[in-house]
N, C-alpha and C positions, 0 to 999 in steps of 0.2 A: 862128759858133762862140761870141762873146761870149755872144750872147740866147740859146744854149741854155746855157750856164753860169750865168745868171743865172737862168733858170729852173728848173735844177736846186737851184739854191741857195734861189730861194725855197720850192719844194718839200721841202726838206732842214727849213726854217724851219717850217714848219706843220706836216709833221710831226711835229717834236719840241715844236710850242708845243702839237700834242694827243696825246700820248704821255702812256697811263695814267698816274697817278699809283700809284704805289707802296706800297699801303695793305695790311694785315691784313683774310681773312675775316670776321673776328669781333672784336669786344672784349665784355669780360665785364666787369664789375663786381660786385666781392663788396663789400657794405659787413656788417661783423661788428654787433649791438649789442651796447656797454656791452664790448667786448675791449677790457681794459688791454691794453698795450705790450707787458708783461711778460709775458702770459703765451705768449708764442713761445717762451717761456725756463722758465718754471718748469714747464707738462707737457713739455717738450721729449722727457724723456727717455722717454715713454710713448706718443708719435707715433709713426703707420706712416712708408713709405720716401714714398708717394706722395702724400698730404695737405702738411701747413705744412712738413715737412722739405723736400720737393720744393719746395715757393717759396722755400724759403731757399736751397737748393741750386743753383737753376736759374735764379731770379727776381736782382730788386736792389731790394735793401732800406736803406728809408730808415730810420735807426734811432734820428731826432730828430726827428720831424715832431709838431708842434704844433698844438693848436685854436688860432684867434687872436683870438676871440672868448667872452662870457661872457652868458648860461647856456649850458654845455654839455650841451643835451640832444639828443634823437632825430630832430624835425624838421627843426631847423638844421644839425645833423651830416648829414643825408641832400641835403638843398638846397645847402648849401655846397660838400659834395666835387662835386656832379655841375655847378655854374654856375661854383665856384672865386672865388664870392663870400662876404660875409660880409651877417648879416640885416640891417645897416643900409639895403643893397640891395636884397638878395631878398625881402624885407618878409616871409619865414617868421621869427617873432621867439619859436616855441617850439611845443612840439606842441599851444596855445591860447594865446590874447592877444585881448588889445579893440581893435575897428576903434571908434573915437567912441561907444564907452563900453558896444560889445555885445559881448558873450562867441562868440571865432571859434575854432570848431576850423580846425586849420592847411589841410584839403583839404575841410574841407564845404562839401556845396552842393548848396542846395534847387531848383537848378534843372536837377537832372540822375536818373535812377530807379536801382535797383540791378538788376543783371542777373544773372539766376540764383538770385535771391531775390529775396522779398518785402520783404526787411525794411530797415530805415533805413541799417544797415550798409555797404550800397552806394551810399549817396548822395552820393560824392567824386568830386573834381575837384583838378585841378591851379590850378585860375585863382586862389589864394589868391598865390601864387607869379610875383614882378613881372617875374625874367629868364630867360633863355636857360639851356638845360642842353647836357651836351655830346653827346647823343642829338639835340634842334634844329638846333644846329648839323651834324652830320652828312647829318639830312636836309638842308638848303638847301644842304651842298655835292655832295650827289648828286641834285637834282631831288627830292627825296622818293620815291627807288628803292630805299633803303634801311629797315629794320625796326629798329624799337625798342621791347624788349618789358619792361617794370618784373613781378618778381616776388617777392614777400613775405607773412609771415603778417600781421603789419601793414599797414593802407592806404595810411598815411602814406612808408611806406620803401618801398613797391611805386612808388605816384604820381610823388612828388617828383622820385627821382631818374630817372625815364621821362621826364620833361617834359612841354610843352605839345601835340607833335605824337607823340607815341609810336603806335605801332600798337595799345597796347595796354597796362594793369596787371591783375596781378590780384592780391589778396589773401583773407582769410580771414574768410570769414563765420560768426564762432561760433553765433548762432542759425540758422544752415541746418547747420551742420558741413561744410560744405565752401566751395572756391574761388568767386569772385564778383567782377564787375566795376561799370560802371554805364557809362547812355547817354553821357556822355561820349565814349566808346571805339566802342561798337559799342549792337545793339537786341539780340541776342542773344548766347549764348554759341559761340563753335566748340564743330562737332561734336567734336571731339578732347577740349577742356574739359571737354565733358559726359562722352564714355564716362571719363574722369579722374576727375571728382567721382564718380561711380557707385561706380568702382573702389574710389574710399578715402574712402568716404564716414564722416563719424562720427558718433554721436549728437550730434542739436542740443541747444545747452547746453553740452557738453562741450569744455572746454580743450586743445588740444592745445599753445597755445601759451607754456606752462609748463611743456613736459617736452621732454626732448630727443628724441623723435618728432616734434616742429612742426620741429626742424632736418632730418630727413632729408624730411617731407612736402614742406617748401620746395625740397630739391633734387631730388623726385621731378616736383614741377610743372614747376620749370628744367627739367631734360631734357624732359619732353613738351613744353615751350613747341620748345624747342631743335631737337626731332625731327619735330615736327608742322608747326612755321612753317619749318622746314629754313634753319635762320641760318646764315650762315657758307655758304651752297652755291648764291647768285646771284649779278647780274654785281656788285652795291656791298658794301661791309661792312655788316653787322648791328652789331645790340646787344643785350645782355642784362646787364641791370641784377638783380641779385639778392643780395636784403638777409636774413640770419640774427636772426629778432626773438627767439627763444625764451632765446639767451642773456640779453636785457636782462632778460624778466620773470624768471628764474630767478634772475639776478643782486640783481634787487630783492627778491626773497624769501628766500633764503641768505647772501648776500654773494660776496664774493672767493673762499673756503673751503669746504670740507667736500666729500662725495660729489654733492651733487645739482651743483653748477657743475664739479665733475671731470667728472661722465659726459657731462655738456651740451660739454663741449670734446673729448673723448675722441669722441664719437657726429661731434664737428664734424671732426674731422681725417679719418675716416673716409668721410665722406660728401664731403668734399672731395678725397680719394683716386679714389673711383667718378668725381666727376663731371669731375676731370679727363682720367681713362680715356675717358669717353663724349665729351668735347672731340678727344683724341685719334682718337680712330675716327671721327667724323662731318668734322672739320674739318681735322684734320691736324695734327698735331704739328709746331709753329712759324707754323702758321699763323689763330693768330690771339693777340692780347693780351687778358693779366688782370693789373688789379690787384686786389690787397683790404686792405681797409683798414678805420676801426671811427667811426661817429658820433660816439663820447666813449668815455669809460672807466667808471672806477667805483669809487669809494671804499670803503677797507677801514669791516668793521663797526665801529662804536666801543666796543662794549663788549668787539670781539677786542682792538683796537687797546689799550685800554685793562688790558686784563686782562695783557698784558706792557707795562706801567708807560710805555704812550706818549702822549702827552696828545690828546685826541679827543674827543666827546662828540656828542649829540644836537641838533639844532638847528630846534627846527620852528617853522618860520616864518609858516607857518598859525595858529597857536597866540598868535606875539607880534606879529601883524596885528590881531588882533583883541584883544590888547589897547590895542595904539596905539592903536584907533580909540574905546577906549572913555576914555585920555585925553584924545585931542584932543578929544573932547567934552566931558571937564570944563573941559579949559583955557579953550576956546572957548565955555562954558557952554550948549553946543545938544544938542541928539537927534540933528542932521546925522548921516547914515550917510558918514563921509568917506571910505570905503575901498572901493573895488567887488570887489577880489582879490589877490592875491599867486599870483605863479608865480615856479616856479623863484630864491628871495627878490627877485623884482620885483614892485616896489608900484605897485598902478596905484587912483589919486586917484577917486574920482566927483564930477567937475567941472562936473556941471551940477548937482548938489544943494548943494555948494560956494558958485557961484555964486547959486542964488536963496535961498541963505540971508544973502546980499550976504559973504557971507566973501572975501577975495585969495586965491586959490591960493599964492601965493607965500609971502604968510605961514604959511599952512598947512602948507605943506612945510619950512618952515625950522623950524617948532615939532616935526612930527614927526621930521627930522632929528636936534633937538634930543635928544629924548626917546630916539632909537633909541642913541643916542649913551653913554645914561647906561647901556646894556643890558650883561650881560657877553659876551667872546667877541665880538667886532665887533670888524673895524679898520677897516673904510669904513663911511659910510653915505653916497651918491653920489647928489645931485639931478641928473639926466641934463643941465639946462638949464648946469649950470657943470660938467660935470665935466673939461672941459681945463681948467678953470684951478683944481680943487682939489687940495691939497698928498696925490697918491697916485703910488705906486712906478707910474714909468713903461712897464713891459710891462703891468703890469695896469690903466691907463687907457686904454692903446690898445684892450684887448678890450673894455673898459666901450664905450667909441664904437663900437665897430666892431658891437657886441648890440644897439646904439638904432636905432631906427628911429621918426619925431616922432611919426607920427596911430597907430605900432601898441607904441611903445615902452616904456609905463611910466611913472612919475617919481620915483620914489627905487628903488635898487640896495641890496641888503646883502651886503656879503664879510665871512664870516667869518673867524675866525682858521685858521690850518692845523689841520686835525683835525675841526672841528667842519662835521659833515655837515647835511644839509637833510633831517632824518629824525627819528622818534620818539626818544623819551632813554630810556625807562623800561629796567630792566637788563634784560630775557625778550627784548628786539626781537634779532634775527638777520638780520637784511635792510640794505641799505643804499641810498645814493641815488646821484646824481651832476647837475652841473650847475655845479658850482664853477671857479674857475682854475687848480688847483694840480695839478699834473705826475698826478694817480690818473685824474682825470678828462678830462683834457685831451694827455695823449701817448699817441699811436694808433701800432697798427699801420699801415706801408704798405710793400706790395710791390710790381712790376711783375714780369711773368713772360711769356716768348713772344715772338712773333716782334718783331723788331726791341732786344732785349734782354739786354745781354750781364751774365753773373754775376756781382753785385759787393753793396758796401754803402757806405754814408756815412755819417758824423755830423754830415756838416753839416746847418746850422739846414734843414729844410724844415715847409712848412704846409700840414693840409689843403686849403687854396684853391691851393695848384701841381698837384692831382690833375688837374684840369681840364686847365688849359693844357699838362700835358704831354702827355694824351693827345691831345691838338688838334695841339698840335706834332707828334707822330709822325706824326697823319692827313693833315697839311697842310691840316687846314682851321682855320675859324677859330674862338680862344676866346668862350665865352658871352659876350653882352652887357654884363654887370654883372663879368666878372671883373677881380681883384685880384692872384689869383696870378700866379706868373711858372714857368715850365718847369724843372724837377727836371733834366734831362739837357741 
């Protein structure tokens, strides 16, 4: 009687030690480009019932969540939410940067073709990108039974956030006017793909991703990916990564203001109506999780900013690159080209012209330092190699470190003062930028919405790098490699 009791009992044990794990069909990710915070709040009142009202309504909403890192731009925003790292790690240090002194776009790469065209467009890869995303992790804790599909009109927000094992990205080949991927992923495209391109095919040349028809093309490919790869309807959870680029460019071109960034969010709430509908019908209502959330924000224009008596300006950093470079050559009395570029106001040295001119680097930087120092509109000017120990307000040195990264980082940082953006000055500009630390560019939307999710909202501190781990937490598997964040719920 004992040894059938003990038998039963181990039998009780194994089957509860392989007793499914309790996971959502589906997770979705929306990452928005360049969506301030705010604006869940200022079209509020011109949203349908089923778009952003419905994630407010239904979802839980974090309504402090922070970039924690500086430059806040598109590449780092799309690698950080899906690893829950910061670029110090993920060695994406901005949508280009120099690997030992060569100009890298953040997902090129010459050893892979474009699929579905001919042209150079498709020549991306994830392998720029050092850690884990929460799509990787997924696979390895399902055997890689699981699908993970990146879609965007950008490459970069298609790639990044799909990871290294994805099933699949695809993005937007302006010279074919239609979707495209590269051998990386597959040799060809699915037949689905292609009758898809066919359908909505545009003239080659032609922009779509400057009007708010790249926002509904992007949700018409989501759903074919959706319906055609049937996510959310096998035995593991799916993924679908799906990034809104058309706001960014719009946003660089109008600003915060006016008709063209209204319709481009008006067109977005709508379209985010539909495609929850189509989540609904294919997957089932609760069963499966979305957040959405935004890479960065986006600084008001400075000549709006300015024209109601706020202080703002122009700031282009391109412009006083190259004139540093033509002091350091006087001071230093050479022709040395000491400057190879500036991104996002990070200056990066050419250190091997530096060096065979026998110059120190160090003094080099301390002299431009120096010079950048006398400039107006600056209140840092930040050698990456000391900047824990230089006299800068403490939340924004942490983001200064946490943006560095040694062999792809840069060596001097410039913050400007509040107001003054990373953009032309002349009075006619209408556009604006982002990349900065200060609450325009750096406080995101984030929502979670769907099964496992109950209605709510917080003000507490959270940070793009907790998107990650919470949604790992939910899956019960485990956070990306390189992550930093810690779990929202």
């Amino acid at each position: 009687m004992k040894k059938n009791i003990l038998i039963l009992l181990l039998l009780a044990c194994s089957f509860m030690g392989h007793a499914q794990v309790n996971r959502p069909k589906l997770v979705v990710g929306i990452v928005v480009d360049q969506m301030r915070w705010d604006y869940l709040y200022y079209y509020n009142k011109e949203f349908v019932e089923g778009g952003f009202k419905r994630l407010l309504a239904e979802g839980y909403s974090c309504e402090n969540t922070m970039i924690p890192y500086i430059p806040t731009v598109t590449a780092i925003g799309h690698s950080s939410i899906y690893t829950g790292s910061v670029p110090a790690l993920t060695g994406i240090l901005g949508n280009s940067f120099f690997i030992n002194g060569k100009n890298t776009y953040c997902c090129g790469d010459d050893n892979v073709q474009s699929v579905g065209s001919s042209s150079k467009e498709g020549k991306m890869s994830p392998r720029n990108l050092l850690a884990s995303t929460i799509g990787d992790e997924l696979k390895l804790a399902t055997d890689f039974k699981s699908k993970v599909i990146g879609v965007a009109l950008k490459d970069r927000a298609a790639i990044l956030p799909a990871g290294h094992s994805a099933d699949a990205a695809y993005w937007w080949d302006t010279s074919a006017g239609h979707f495209v991927t590269s051998t990386y992923y597959m040799d060809k495209l699915p037949s689905w793909a292609v009758e898809f391109n066919k359908k909505h095919q545009q003239k080659p040349g032609s922009d779509i991703k400057s009007k708010p028809q790249g926002v509904t093309m992007t949700f018409d490919m989501a759903e074919a990916a959706l319906k055609n790869e049937r996510l959310g309807l096998g035995t593991e959870t799916d993924m679908l990564a799906v990034s809104v680029s058309s706001t960014d460019i719009i946003g660089h071109m109008y600003s915060t203001r006016g008709p063209e960034i209204h319709d481009a969010y008006i067109q977005l709430d709508r379209d985010l109506a539909r495609f929850f509908n189509t989540l609904d019908a294919q997957v089932g209502r609760g069963n499966y999780l979305v957040f959405l959330t935004a890479d960065h924000g986006g600084s008001h224009n400075p000549n709006f900013m300015r024209s109601h008596k706020l202080a703002a300006g122009g700031f282009a950093g391109w412009n006083l690159t190259k004139e540093i470079n033509k002091e350091l050559q006087q001071s230093f009395g050479t022709k040395v080209n000491f400057i190879l570029g500036e991104n996002a106001l990070r200056i990066y040295f050419d250190r091997k012209s530096i060096a065979d001119a026998g110059l120190e680097l160090a003094k080099v930087k301390a002299k431009a330092k120096q010079l950048l120092e006398k400039k107006e509109n600056i209140t840092y000017v930040v050698d990456y190699d000391n900047a824990a120990t230089q006299p800068i307000a403490q939340p924004i040195r942490e983001r200064i470190i946490n943006g560095y990264n040694r062999e792809r980082g840069g060596d001097l940082l410039i913050i400007t003062n509040p107001g003054w953006v990373n953009c032309p000055s002349s009075p006619d500009y209408k556009g604006t930028n982002h990349g900065l630390w200060n609450p325009d560019d750096s406080h995101i939307p984030l929502i979670f919405m769907g099964w496992g999710i109950t209605p709510g909202a917080t003000l507490h501190p959270t940070s793009m790098t907790d998107i990650a781990p919470s949604v790992c937490s939910m899956l019960h598997i485990q956070m990306p490699n390189a992550c930093v964040g810690n779990p929202v719920f």
